[in-house]
N, C-alpha and C positions, 0 to 999 in steps of 0.2 A: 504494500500500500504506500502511494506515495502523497504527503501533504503540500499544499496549495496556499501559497500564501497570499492574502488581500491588503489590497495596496490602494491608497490613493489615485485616481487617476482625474486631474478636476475637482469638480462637485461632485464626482459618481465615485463608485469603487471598482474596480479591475483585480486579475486574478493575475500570477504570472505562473507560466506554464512552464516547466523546464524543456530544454531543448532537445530531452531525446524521448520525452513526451510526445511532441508534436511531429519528429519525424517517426514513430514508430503508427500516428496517426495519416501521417504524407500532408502534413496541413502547413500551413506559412502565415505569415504575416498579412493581413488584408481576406482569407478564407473568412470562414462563415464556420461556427460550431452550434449544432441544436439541443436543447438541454430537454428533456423527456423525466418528467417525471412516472416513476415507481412503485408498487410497494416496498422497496427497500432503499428507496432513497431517489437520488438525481444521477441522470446516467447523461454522458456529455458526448456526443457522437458526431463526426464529419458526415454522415449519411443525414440527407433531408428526406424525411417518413414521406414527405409531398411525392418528390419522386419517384421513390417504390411504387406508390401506389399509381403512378401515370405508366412506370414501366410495366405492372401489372394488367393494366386498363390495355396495352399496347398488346401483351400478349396475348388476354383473350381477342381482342380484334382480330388478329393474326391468325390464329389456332379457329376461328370461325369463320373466316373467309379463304383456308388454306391452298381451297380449289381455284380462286380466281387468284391468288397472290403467284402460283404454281403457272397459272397461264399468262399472267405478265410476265413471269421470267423466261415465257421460251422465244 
């Protein structure tokens, strides 16, 4: 487990992430992290749940029109 320290950043607060934190997540400076809460707490994840759910929405489209997506590719 590793802890997280809160820090001033302005009038707000900020978190600072250690650096082998953030490359073990493939994230950088100016990314975007979504925080999901739990029943075991707050879970902090480079994956936006929006997404999934549009690459899901993609594959049934796909998986339900297989027969005409199969005739466009010939």
């Amino acid at each position: 487990m590793t802890s997280l320290k809160l820090t001033a950043v302005g009038t707000s607060t900020g978190v600072v992430i250690p650096k082998e934190m953030l490359q073990r997540m493939k994230v950088g400076r100016g990314d975007y992290l979504h925080v999901a809460e739990t029943a075991e707490g707050y879970v902090i994840t480079p994956y936006d749940p929006t997404v999934d759910e549009q690459v899901e929405a993609g594959r049934d489209f796909m998986k339900r029109y297989r027969d005409t997506f199969r005739k466009l590719a010939e």
